[in-house]
C-alpha positions, -999 to 999 in steps of 0.1 A, spaced: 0 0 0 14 36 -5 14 48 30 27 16 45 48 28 75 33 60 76 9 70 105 -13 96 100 -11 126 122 -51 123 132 -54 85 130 -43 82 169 -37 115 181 -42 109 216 -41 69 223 -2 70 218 14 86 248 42 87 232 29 109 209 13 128 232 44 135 249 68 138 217 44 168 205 44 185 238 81 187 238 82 193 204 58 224 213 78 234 245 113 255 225 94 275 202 70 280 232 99 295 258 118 311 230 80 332 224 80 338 263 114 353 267 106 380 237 72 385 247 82 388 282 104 415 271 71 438 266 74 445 298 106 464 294 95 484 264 92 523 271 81 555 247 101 569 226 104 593 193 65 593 181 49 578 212 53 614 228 41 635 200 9 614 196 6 611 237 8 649 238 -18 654 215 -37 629 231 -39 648 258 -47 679 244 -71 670 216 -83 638 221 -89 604 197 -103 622 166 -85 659 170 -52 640 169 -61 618 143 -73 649 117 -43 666 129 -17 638 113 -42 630 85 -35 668 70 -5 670 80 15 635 82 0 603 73 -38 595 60 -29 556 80 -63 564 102 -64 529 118 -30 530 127 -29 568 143 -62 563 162 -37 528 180 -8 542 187 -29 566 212 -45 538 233 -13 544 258 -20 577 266 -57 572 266 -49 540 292 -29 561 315 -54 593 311 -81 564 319 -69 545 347 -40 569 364 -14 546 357 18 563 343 25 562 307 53 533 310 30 514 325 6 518 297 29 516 269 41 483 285 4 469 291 -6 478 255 27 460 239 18 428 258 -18 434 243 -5 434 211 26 404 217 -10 384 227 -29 392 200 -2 387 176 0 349 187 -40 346 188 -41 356 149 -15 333 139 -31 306 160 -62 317 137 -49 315 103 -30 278 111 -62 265 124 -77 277 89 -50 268 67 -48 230 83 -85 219 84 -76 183 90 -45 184 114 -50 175 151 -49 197 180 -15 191 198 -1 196 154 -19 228 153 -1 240 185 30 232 174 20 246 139 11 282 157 40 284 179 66 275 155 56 300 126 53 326 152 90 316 162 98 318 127 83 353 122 102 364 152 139 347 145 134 363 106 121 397 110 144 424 101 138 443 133 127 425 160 123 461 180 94 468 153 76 442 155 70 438 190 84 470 213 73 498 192 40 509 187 41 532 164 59 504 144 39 476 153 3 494 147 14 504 108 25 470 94 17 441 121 -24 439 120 -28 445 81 2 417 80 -18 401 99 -55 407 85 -37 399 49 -27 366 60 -60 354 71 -74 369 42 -51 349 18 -57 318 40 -92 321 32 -94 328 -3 -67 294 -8 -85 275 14 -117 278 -9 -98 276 -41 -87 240 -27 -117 227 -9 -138 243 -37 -159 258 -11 -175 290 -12 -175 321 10 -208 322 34 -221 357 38 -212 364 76 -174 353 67 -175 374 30 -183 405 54 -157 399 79 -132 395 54 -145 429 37 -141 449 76 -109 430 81 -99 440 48 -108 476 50 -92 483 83 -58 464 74 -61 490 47 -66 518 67 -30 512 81 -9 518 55 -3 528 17 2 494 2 -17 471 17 -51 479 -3 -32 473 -27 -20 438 -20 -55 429 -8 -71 444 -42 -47 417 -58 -54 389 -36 -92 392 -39 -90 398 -78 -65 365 -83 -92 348 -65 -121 357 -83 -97 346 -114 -89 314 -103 -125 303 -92 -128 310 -133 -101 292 -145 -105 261 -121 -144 260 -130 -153 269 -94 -181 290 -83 -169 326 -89 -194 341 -64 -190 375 -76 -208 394 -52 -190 380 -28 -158 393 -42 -175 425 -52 -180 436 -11 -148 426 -1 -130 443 -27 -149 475 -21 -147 477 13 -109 476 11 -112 498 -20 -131 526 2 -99 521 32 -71 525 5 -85 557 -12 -88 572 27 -55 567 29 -37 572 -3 -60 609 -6 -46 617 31 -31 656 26 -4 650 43 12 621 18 18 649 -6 36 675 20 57 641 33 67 638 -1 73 672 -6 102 667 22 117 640 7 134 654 -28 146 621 -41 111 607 -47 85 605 -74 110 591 -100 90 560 -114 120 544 -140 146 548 -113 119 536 -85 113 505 -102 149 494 -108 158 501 -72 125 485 -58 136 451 -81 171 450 -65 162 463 -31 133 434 -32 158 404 -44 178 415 -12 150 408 7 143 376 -4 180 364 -7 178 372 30 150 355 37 158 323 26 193 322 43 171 326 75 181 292 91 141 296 113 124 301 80 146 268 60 130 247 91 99 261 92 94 250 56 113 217 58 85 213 90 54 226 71 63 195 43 65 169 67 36 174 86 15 180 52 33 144 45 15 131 73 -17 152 70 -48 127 66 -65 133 27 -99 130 26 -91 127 -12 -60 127 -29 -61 161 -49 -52 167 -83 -16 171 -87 -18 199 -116 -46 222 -93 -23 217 -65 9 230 -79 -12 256 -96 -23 272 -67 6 268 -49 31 287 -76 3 311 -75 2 316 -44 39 319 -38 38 345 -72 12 368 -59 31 373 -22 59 380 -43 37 407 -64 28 422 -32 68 423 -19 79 441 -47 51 464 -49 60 477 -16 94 482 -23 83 498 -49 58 521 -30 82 526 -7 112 541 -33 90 558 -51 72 578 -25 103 583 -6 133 576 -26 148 553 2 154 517 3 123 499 23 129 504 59 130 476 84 94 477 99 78 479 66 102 451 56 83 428 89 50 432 72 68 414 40 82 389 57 51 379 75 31 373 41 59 357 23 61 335 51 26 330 51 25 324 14 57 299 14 34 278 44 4 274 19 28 268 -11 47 237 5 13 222 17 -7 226 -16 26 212 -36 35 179 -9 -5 174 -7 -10 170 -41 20 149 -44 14 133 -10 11 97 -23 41 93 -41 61 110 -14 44 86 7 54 56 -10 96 69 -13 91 74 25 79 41 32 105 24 12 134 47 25 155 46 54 138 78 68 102 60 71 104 68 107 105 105 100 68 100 97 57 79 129 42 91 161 79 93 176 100 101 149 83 135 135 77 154 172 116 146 182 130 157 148 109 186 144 118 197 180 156 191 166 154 214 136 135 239 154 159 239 187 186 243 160 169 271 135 159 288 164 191 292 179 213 300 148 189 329 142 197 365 146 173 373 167 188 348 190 225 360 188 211 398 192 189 385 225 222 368 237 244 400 231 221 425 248 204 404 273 227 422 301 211 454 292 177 452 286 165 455 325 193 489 332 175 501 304 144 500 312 152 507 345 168 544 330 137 549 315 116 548 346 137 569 364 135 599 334 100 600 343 103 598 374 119 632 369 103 642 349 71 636 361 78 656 397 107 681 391 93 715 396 117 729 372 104 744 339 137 731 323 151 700 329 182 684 314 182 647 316 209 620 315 210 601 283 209 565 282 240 548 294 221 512 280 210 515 246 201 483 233 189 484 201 164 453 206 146 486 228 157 509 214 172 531 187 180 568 193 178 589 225 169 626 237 196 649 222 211 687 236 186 702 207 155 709 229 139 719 196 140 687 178 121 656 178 121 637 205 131 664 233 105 687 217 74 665 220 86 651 255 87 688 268 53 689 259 42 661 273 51 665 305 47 706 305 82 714 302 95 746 284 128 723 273 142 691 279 181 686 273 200 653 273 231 651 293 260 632 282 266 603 308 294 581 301 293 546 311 
């Protein structure tokens, strides 16, 4: 038979112990390696932005502030009205602003976890429970260990609220569209209209991602056509205007033309879409020599090995989709790149670079699973007959997954940068308390602080300077009713 010597994941997923116990500990390093970063959370403190919108906060209020930046700075409406919940906390419930800013990281460290836990129970419909966990906490691990600045992703919130939720949203929107296209399912009503809010607020946080969703929906509706499928138009229609609506918000914001209008080197389109194809095959050279991403996908393959099939599926519809797939993350890469060079005439900076990372992540996931599930049976039958049959059993998958992710996880950069500035994390933070501290009770109308004599840049990346004009002393000052605020040189 072709899967002789293969056990399916569900076809004893608790009976075994062995099991049981193998996919706990296979759970268990990706698991603490999460805890240690999101632990960190509690160490993160304001800086740069998070005291220009927490002054306005205070002053204006949710919608002032929010009108203020849209004419001014940014149209990204979903992403302005976030990054003042710390303020509006501390305003709420008298706790100070670290506090806050610490509370509301750990908010969004949580609810980062919950929507990957989300889109792998949608994108593996027939994997067990205790596979599913493992599933969640390793491609969160992965996202971590890859992302081009771990500070971004998790301990800065005017970073984090831009490009983590529409990351996020995009993903389970992509899921969803897949997961039809290969269980030639439809979209019921109540899930076409959350993906049409979920898709107009991820596109309320940034420039580009209406546009990725736009494609996404539209590569959809076209493959429903050329597979033979349902194409449930209307469907398609609401989603695709709701995120439609979001993007022209944003993109008609006045203050995306007086950005540009700072930034000299942009607006060249020839120029922008050279640079965006070099700057974007960077990217992706760097992402595959992420050892956490080469396990994650050498994972995803085995357990889609041992995944039960309800049917065997096509071989051609599966590689179809999955090349696809994979193409259209791509499309979406490189058009924010592009976006990116064009609007500002820089390379992509490293937070924008997180949200890429998480959808071609994503992407890759659903790619290897549509290509090793269409060609599961064969693969099934080399297995069997090789000396790595036990790669699939009960035992032998848990312990060599937890190998290859104890490894990966280890040799990543984010695990060398943890290691290097673990000593500093809690002086920092501990620096920071104290500046408001003074802040907070000197009676003086001027105050010169001392800089930071631990700056790790897993925190943090720039400090108050000896210009009481200039962003961040200027927005501070205001903050905490101050007519200046100096930094003071203090050597270590």
């Amino acid at each position: 038979m072709y899967n002789q010597g293969v056990i399916p994941l569900a076809a004893r997923p608790h009976a075994d112990r062995r099991s049981w116990i193998g996919w706990t500990l296979c759970s268990l390093f990706p698991a603490i390696f999460l805890l240690c970063l999101f632990a960190l959370t509690s160490l993160s403190a304001p800086e740069h932005d998070d005291f220009c919108f927490a002054e306005l906060y205070v002053r204006h209020g949710f919608v002032h502030t929010v009108s203020i930046f849209y004419h001014t700075q940014s149209g990204r409406i979903l992403a302005l009205w976030l990054t003042q919940l710390p303020p509006a906390i501390s305003a709420a419930t008298g706790v100070s602003l670290l506090s806050a800013y610490s509370l509301t990281m750990a908010a969004s460290a949580a609810l980062f976890l919950a929507a990957t836990a989300l889109a792998m129970v949608r994108a593996w419909p027939r994997t067990a429970a205790l596979q599913l966990v493992f599933l969640t906490l390793a491609f969160a691990s992965a996202v971590v260990s890859a992302a081009p600045s771990v500070r971004d992703l998790l301990y800065w919130l005017s970073a984090v609220t831009c490009y983590v939720p529409p990351a996020l949203i995009t993903i389970l929107i992509l899921g969803e569209c897949v997961r039809a296209l290969d269980g030639e399912s439809g979209f019921s009503w109540p899930l076409s209209l959350a993906m049409a809010l979920g898709g107009f607020a991820a596109a309320l946080c940034n420039e580009f991602t209406g546009a990725w969703l736009l494609l996404i929906v539209s590569a959809s509706l076209g493959a429903r056509h050329l597979l033979g499928q349902q194409r449930q138009i209307a469907q398609h229609l609401l989603i695709a205007t709701a995120i439609a609506i979001g993007w022209i918000i944003v993109v008609s914001a006045g203050g995306n033309s007086t950005r540009m209008e700072q930034l000299p080197n942009g607006g060249h389109v020839t120029w922008s879409v050279v640079q965006a194809l070099v700057d974007s095959l960077a990217g992706l050279g760097r992402f595959l020599r992420e050892p956490a991403v080469v396990a994650w996908l050498a994972a995803v393959g085995l357990i889609a090995l041992a995944e039960p099939q309800a049917t065997q599926p096509a071989p051609q519809r599966g590689k179809m989709l999955a090349l696809g797939t994979i193409a259209i993350c791509l499309a979406c890469c490189y058009f924010e790149y592009f976006a990116h060079r064009f609007a500002t005439g820089m390379r992509l900076i490293e937070r924008a670079q997180n949200q890429a990372l998480i959808l071609l992540l994503f992407g890759s996931t659903l790619g290897v699973r549509l290509v090793v599930g269409a060609y599961s049976r064969q693969l099934r039958e080399r297995f069997a007959a090789g000396a790595f049959r036990g790669l699939l059993g009960p035992v032998g998958m848990p312990a060599s997954l937890a190998l290859l992710t104890i490894v990966s996880l280890s040799l990543s950069s984010t695990a060398f940068q943890l290691h290097a500035q673990w000593q500093d994390l809690y002086p920092y933070w501990r620096e920071s308390a104290d500046r408001h501290a003074l802040l907070t009770t000197s009676p003086e109308p001027v105050v010169v602080v001392p800089r930071h004599k631990w700056t790790p840049s897993l925190l943090m990346t720039a400090d108050v300077t000896a210009n009481a004009d200039r962003l961040p002393n200027d927005c501070i000052s205001r903050y905490y009713h101050k007519s200046a605020v100096y930094g003071a040189d203090t050597p270590r």
